[in-house]
MIROVEX-312839 format. One record per residue: x negated, y negated, z negated of N, C-alpha, C in turn; residue in three letters. Coordinates in steps of 0.05 Angstrom, whole numbers, plus 5000, padded with zeros to 4 digits. Layout:
BEGIN
XYZXYZXYZALA ...
END
This chain:
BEGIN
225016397351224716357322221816397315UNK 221616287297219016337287216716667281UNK 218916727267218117027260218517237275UNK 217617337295218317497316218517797301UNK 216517927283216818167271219518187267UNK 219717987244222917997237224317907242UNK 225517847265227317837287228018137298UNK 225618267305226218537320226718697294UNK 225518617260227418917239229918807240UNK 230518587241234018457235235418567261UNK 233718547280235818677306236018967302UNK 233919067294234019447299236919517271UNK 235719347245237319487219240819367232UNK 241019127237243519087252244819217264UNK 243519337294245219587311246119827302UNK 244019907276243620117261246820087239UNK 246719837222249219837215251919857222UNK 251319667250253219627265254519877277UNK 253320027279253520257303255820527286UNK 254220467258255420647240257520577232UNK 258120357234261420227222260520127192UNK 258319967184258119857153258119657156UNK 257719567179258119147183260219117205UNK 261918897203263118847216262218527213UNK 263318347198262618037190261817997174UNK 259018187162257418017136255317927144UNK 252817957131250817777135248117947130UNK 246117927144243417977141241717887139UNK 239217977113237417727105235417867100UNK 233017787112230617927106229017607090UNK 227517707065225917477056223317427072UNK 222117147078219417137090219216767097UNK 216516727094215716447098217016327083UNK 216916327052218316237029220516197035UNK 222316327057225516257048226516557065UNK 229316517077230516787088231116737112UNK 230316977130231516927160234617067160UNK 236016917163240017167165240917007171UNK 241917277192244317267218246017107208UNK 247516897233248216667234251916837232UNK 254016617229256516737228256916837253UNK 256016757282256916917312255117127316UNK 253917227302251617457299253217707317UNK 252217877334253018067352251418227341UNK 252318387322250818607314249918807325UNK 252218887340250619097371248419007390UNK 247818777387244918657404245118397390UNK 244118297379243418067356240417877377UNK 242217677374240017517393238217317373UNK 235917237387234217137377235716777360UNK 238016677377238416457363240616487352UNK 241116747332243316887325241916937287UNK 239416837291238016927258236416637255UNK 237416477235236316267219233916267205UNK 233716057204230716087170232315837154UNK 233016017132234515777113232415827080UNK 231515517075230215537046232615447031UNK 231715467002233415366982233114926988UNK 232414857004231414627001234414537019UNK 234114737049235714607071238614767076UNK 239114897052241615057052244314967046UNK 243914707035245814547026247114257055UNK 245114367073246114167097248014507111UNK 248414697106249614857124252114877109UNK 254514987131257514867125258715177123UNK 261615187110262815337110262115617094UNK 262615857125263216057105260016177110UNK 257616087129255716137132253816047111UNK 254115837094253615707067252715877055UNK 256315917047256416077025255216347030UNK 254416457050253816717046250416707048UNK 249216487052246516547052246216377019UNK 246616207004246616186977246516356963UNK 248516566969249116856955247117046958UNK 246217006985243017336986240617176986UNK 240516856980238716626976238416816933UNK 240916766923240616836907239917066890UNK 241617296905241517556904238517706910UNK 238017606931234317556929231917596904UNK 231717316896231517166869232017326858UNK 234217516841235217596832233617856822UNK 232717996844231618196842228718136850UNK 227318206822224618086838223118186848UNK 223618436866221918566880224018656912UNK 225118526923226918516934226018326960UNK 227318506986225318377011227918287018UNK 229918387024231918367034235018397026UNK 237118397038240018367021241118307051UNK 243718377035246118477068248518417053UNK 251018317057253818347053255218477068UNK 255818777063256218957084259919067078UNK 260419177100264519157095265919417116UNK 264319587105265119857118268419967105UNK 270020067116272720177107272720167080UNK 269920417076270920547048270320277027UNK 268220087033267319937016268619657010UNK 269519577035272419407033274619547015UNK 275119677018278419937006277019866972UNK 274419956969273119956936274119746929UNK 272519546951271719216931274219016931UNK 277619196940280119106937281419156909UNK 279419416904280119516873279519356845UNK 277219086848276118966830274819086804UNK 274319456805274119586788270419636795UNK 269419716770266319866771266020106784UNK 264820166806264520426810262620576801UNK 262720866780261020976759258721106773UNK 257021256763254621356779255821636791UNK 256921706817257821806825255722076823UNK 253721946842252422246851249722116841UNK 247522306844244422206839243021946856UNK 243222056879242321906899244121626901UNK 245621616883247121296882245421166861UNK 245521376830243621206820240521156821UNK 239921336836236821236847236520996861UNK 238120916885237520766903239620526893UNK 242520566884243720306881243720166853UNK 243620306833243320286805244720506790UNK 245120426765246720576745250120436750UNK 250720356758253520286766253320076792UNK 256020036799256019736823258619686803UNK 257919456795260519206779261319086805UNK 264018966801265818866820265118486815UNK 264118396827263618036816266617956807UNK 267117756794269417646781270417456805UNK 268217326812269017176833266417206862UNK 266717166886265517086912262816916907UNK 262116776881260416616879257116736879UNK 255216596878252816686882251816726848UNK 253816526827253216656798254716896790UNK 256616916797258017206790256417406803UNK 255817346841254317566843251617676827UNK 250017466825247617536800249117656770UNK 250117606769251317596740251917986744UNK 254218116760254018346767251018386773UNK 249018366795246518466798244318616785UNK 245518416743243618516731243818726716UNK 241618766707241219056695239319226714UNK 239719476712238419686736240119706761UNK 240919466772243519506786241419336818UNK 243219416844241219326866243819276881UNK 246219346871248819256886250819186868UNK 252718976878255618996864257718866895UNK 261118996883261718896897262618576895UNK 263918456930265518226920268218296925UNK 270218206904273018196907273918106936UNK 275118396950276418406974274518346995UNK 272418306988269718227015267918447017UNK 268518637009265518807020263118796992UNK 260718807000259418916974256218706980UNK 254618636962252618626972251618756967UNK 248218866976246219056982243318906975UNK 241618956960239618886950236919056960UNK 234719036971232919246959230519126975UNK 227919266975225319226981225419257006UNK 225619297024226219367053227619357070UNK 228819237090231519167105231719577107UNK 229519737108230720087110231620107082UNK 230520007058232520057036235620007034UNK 236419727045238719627053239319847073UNK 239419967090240720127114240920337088UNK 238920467077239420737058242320697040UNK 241520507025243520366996246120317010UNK 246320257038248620227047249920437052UNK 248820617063250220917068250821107041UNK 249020997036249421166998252221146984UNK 252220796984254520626974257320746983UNK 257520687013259620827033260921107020UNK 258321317022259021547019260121556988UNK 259721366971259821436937263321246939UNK 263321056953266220896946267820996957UNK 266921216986269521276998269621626981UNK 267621756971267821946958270221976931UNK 270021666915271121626891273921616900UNK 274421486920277921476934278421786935UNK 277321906961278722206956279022296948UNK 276222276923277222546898279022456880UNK 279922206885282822076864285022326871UNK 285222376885286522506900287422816907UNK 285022966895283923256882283123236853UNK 283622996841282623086811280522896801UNK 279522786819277222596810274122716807UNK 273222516810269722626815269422546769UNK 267122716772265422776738263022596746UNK 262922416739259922256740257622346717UNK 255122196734253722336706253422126690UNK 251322146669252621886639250321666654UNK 250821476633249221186637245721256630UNK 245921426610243121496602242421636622UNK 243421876644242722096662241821866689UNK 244021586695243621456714241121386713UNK 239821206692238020996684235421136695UNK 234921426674232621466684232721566708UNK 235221696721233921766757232921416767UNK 234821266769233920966768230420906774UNK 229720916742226520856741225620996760UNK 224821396756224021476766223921336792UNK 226021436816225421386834223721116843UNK 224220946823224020646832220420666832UNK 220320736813217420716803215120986811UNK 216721166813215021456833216221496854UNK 218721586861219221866883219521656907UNK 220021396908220121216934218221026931UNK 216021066922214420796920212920836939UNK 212021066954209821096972211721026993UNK 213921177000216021117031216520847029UNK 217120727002217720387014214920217015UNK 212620317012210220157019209920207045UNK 210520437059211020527087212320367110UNK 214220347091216920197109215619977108UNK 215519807090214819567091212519387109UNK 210019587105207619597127209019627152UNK 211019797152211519857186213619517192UNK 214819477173216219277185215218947185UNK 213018917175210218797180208718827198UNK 208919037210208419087234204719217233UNK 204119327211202119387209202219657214UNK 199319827213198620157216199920267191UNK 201120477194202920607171200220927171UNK 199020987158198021287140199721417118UNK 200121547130202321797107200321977098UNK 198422047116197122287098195322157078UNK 194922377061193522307038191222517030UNK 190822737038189322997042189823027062UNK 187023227074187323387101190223617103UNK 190123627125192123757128191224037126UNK 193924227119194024447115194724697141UNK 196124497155197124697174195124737188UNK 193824927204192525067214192325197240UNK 193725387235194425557258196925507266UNK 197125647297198525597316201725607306UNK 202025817299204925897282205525747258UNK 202925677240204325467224205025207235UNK 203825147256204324817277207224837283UNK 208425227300211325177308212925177287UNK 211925237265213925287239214024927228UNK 211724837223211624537216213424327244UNK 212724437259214324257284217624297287UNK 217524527275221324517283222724457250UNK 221224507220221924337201222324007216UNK 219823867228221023607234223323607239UNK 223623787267225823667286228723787254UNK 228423907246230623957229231123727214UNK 229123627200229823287186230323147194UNK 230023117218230922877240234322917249UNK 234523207249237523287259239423177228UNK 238523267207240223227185239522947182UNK 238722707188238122447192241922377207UNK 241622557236242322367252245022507249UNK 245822747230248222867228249422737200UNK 247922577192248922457170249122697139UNK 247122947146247923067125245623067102UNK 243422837108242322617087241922357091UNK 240622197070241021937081238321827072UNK 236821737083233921607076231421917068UNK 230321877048228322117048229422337028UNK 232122307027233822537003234222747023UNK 233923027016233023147019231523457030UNK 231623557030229623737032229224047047UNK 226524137067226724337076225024587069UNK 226324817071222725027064223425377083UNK 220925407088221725647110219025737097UNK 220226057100218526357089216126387110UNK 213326337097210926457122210126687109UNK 211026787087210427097077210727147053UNK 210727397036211627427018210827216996UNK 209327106997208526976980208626566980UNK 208626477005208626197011210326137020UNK 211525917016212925687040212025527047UNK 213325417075212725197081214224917076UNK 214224717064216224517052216024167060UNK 216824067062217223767071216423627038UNK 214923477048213923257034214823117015UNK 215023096992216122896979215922576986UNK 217722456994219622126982217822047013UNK 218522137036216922077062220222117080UNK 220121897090221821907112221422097135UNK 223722217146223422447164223522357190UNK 223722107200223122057229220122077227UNK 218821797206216421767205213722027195UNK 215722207183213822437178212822557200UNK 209922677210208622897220208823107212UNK 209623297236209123647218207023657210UNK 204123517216202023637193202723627178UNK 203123457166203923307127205923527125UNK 206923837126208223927113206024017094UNK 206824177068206224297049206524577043UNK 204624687045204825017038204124987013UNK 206525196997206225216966206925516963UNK 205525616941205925916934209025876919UNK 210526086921213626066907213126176894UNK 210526346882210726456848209326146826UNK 206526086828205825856819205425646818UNK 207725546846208225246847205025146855UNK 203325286862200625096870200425096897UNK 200124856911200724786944197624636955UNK 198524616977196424507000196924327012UNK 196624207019196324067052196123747042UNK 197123517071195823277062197423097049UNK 200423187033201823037016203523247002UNK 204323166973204923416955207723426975UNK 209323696958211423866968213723676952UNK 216423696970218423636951219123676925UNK 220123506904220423586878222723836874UNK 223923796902225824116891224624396903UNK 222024286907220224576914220924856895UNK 221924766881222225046857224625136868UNK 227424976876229325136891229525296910UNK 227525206922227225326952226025606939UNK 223925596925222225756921224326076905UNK 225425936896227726196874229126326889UNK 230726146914231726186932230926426946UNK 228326336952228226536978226526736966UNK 225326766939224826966929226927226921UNK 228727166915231327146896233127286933UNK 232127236958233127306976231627417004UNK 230627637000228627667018229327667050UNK 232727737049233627667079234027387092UNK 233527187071233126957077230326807083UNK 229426787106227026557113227426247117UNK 230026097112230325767106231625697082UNK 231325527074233225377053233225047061UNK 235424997056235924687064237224577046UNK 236924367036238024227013238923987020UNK 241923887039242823587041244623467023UNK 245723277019247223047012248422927035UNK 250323157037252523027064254522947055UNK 256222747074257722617066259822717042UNK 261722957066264223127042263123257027UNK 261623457033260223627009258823526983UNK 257523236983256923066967259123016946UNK 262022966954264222916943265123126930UNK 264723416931265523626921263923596908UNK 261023596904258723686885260123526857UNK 260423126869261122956844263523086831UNK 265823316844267623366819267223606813UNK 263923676826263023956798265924176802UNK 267224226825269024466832268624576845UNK 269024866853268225036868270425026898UNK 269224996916271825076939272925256956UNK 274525366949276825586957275625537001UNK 275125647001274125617038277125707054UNK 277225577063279425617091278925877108UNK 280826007114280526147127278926207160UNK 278726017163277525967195274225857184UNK 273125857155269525897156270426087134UNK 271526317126270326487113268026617120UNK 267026797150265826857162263126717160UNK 262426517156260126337144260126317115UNK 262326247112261526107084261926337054UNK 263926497065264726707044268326577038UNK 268526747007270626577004271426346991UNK 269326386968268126046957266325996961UNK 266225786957263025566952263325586924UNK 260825626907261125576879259325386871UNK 259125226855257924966837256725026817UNK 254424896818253324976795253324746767UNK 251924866752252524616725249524336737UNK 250324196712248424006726246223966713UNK 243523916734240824006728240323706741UNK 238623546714236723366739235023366760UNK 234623196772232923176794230123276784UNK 229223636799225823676800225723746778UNK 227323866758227623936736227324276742UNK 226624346719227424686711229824756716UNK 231124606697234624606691234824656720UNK 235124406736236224526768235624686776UNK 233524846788232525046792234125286777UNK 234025336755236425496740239225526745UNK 239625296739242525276744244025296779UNK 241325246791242725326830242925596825UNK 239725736825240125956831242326146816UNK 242926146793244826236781247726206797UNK 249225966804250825856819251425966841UNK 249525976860249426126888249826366896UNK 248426586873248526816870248226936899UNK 250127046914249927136944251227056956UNK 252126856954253326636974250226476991UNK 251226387009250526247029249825937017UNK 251625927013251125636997252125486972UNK 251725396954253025246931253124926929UNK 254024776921255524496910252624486892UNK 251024336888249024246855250324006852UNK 251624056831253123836810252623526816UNK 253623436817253423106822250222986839UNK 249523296854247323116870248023276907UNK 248223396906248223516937249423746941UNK 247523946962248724156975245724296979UNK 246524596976244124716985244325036994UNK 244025057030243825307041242325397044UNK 242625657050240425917049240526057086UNK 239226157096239926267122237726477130UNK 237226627149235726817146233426647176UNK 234626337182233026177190233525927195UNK 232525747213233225457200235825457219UNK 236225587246238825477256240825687252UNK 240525827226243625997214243525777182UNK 241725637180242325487151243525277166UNK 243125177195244824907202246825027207UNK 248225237220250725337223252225307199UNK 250925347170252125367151252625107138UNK 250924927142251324607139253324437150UNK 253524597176255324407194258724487182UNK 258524797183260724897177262424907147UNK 260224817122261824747095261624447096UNK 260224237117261123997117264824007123UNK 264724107146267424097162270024237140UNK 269624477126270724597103271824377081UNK 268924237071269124067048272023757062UNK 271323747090272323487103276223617104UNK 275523837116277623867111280123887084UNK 278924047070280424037038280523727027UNK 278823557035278923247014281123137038UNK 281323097064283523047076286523177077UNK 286623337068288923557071290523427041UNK 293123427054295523397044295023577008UNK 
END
C-alpha cells in the first residue's frame, strides 16, 4: 500500500482492539492522502495484512459493493463530520452490541466518558451515514448503530483505542447498575464543559504526541528541565512509571486518566504529569510539588488532581502513595454515587465499606474536599461519577488495594 506509517498504526490499534474483545467485524479508518485507508471486510485483526487496508476517496467509493460500502461511506462521513478528526472505527464489543440493541441514548455516565466521547452517545435511527452524522453532532465524538455496534470518532487512531474502552466500560457499566439501582449521571451542563476542557487543554498536548508519533516523527514531552535529581528521586520516579504502565495494562485506567503521587518528605510529593500518556512518559518528567502550596518543579506541570493526593497524604502520615484509577467495576460504583458494603473475604484490605463521596469536578477544590472528607480512614473511596482513589503506606499496598476493591466492586455488580 501506499502509506506504510499507516499501515503499521492500523495494524498495532487493530491487535490492540482485537485482543481486548472491542472488534470483532467492524471497520478501521485512519484519514490521509485526501481520502481514508480501512480495513477491508476479510481484515484479520489479530495480524491485519498489508492488502487487508484500502485507500478509498469520496470519488472511488461508489465503485465498492456491499457491506464494505457501506461502512467506509459511514467513517468517509463520520470523518467529515468532525472536523478535527484523524480517524473512526465501527467497533462491537459485548457490552456495546447489548447497548446499541437498546436503540436508547446513553447519558454521561462517568467523567472520562464525557471528556473523551461527548456529552451523550445518541443511538442513529437508522445504519445510514446521514443518521450517523445526524447523531455525531453536537459535542458528541460517538453514537451508536441500531444492533451494529457503535462508531468511534477522534483525532488519533490512540484516541479511537481510548473512546473505545471508555465507551465499553460506560455501556456495559449502565447494564449492571440497571440491576443495583442504576447509575446518577452528571447533568448536560457538568458534561459539556468537562467536554471543552479536555478537548481544548488537558489532551491537547498527549494528542499532538500521539499524532507526531503516528506520523512517525520525534515525539518531546518535556517542556522544562527536569526536576529529578538524585539517585532516590530517579528510584522513586522509575517505579511511579512502571506503576502507570501496570494500571494501563490492568485496565484500572484507560488512556492518560489517571493519576500517581508518593511522599519524599514532610513536605513534597512526587506526582505524574498531567494529560501525558504513561507508556510514553519518562520518570524524569515526574513533578515534585509542595502539598501545602501547590507550587511544583520539574519538566511538565503535576496532575490536575495534585491537590488530592496532596490532602491525602497530609491528612495521613502513615501513608507514602496515593493512586487515583478509573477501573472498570469500581468506575460503575462511583456512577451510582453508593457506598459498598465489602464482602467478607476483602474486609482485611478494604475495611467494611468503601464510602463515596459527593461530586466534585475534575481539578476542582470541590473534589479535593469532598474525597478527603469521604475517605476519612478508609483505604479507599468511590469519587462520584469519575473514579477510584487509594491510599497505601506505599505504591505496592495501594495496588493490593486496587486490585482487591476492583474484584469486591466485580463481585457485588455480578452477584445475584
Amino acid at each position: 500500500m501506499k502509506n506504510e506509517q499507516v499501515y503499521e498504526n492500523l495494524k498495532k490499534y487493530s491487535e490492540m482492539l482485537f485482543s481486548d474483545g472491542y472488534i470483532e467485524c467492524g471497520y478501521i479508518a485512519a484519514k490521509a492522502d485526501g481520502g481514508i485507508y480501512i480495513t477491508t471486510s476479510d481484515a484479520d485483526f489479530a495480524d491485519l495484512k498489508e492488502d487487508q487496508v484500502a485507500f478509498v476517496t469520496d470519488k472511488d467509493v461508489e465503485s465498492l459493493e456491499g457491506n464494505f460500502r457501506a461502512a467506509a461511506v459511514l467513517l468517509i462521513c463520520a470523518i467529515k463530520a468532525k472536523k478535527d478528526a484523524g480517524a473512526a472505527a465501527i467497533v462491537d464489543s459485548k457490552s456495546i452490541l447489548e447497548f446499541s440493541a437498546k436503540k436508547i441514548t446513553l447519558p454521561p455516565v462517568l467523567e472520562d466518558m464525557s471528556q473523551i466521547n461527548g456529552i451523550s452517545v445518541r443511538a442513529a435511527k437508522k445504519n445510514t451515514a446521514s443518521e450517523t452524522v445526524s447523531a455525531l453532532s453536537g459535542l458528541r465524538n460517538v453514537c451508536f448503530l441500531p444492533d451494529a455496534g457503535a462508531v468511534v470518532t477522534g483525532r488519533t487512531l490512540a484516541e479511537i483505542y481510548t473512546g473505545t474502552l471508555v465507551l465499553d466500560k460506560c455501556a456495559n457499566g449502565y447494564l449492571l447498575a440497571e440491576r443495583k439501582g442504576g447509575i446518577k449521571h452528571i447533568t448536560a451542563f457538568e458534561a459539556a464543559i468537562e467536554h471543552i476542557v479536555y478537548k481544548l487543554k488537558y489532551s491537547k498536548k498527549n494528542q499532538q504526541n500521539q499524532k507526531a508519533a503516528e506520523e512517525g516523527q520525534a515525539v518531546e514531552l518535556a517542556e522544562k528541565p527536569s526536576a529529578i535529581v538524585t539517585d532516590e528521586e530517579k528510584k522513586i520516579a522509575a517505579d511511579i512509571k512502571a506503576a502507570g504502565v501496570r494500571l494501563l495494562e490492568e485496565n484500572l485506567v484507560q488512556g492518560t486518566w489517571g493519576n500517581i503521587a508518593v511522599r519524599l518528605n514532610d513536605k513534597e510529593m512526587m506526582a505524574t504529569p498531567s494529560g501525558l500518556d504513561y507508556v510514553m512518559l519518562k520518570p524524569e518528567q515526574m513533578a515534585i510539588v509542595n502539598m501545602e502550596t501547590m507550587e511544583w518543579k520539574g519538566s511538565n506541570k503535576p496532575t490536575s488532581e495534585k491537590g488530592v493526593h496532596a490532602k491525602l497524604l497530609l491528612a495521613h502520615p502513615e501513608s507514602n502513595a496515593t493512586v487515583h484509577t478509573h477501573p472498570f467495576y469500581g468506575s460503575i460504583l462511583a456512577a451510582m454515587r453508593q457506598p459498598l458494603p465489602v464482602p467478607e473475604k476483602y474486609r482485611d484490605i478494604l475495611g467494611d465499606v468503601v464510602p463515596v463521596s459527593k461530586f466534585g469536578p475534575s481539578g476542582t477544590g470541590m473534589l479535593v474536599k469532598n474525597t478527603a472528607e469521604a475517605i476519612g480512614n478508609s483505604p479507599c473511596c468511590f469519587m462520584a461519577s469519575h473514579g477510584v482513589v487509594v491510599r497505601g503506606k506505599d505504591l505496592e499496598e495501594a495496588f493490593v488495594i486496587c486490585r482487591a476493591l476492583e474484584d469486591a466492586c466485580k463481585d457485588y455488580l455480578l452477584s445475584d
